[in-house]
C-alpha positions in Angstrom: 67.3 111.0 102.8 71.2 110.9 102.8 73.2 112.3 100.1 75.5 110.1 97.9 78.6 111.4 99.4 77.2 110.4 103.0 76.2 107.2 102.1 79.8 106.7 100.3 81.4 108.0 103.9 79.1 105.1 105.7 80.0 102.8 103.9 83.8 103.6 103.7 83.6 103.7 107.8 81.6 100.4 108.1 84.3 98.3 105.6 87.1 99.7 108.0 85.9 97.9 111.1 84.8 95.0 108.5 88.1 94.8 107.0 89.7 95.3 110.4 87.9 92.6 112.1 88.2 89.9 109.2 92.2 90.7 109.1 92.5 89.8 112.8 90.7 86.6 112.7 93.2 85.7 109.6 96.7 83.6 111.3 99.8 84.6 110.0 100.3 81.9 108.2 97.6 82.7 105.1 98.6 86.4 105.5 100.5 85.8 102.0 98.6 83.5 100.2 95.6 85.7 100.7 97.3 88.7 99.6 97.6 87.4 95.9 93.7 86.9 96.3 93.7 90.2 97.6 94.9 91.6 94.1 92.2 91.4 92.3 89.4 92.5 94.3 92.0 95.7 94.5 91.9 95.5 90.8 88.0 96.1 91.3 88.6 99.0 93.2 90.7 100.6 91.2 89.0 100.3 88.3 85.4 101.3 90.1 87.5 104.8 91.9 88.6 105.6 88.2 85.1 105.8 86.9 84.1 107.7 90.2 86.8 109.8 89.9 86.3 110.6 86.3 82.1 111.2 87.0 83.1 114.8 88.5 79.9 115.2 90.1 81.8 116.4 93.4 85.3 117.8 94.6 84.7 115.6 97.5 83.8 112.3 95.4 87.0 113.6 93.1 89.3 113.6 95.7 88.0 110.6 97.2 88.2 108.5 94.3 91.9 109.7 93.9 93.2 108.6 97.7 91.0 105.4 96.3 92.9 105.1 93.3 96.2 105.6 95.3 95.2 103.6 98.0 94.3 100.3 95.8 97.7 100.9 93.5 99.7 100.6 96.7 98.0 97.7 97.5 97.7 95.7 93.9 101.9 96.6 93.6 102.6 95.3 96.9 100.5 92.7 96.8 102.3 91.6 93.8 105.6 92.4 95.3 105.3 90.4 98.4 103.3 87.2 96.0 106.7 87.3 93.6 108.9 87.3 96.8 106.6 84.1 98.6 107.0 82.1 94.9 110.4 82.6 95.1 110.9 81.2 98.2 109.3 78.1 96.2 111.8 78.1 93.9 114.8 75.8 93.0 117.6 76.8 95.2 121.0 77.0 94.7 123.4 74.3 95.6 125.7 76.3 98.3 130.3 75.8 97.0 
């Protein structure tokens, strides 16, 4: 029987080539819509690797959580960044003098 920190390694390998495979399918064009989506299932994640990284069970699971936690802040803040930059494009423009 696999430990938990195997399974968590299998599983972490298998959503790479998941995630890599669903993001090439994607065209350009809903790359920014999606990434507001994207938010909140980061959200998820970085609430779930702050409850695994406050179990300490393991060293390994501890420092997995935290490059989790760091990971999914990177990508919530720019995420939000790049959402905030797309709405302003949306926005009323200026009258060019």
């Amino acid at each position: 029987m696999m430990g938990p920190l195997l399974v968590g390694i299998y599983v972490f390998v298998l959503s790479i080539f998941v995630g890599i495979e669903i993001i090439t399918k994607i065209p350009p064009t809903l790359h920014t819509p999606l990434m507001s989506g994207a938010n909140a299932i980061s959200g998820i994640t970085l609430v779930g690797s702050i409850g695994a990284a406050s179990s300490g069970e393991v060293i390994a699971s501890s420092i997995l959580a935290f490059v989790a936690i760091v990971f999914a802040t990177i990508n919530v803040v720019g995420g939000f960044l790049v959402t905030d930059r797309m709405l302003g494009m949306f926005g009323k423009r200026k009258a060019k003098s």
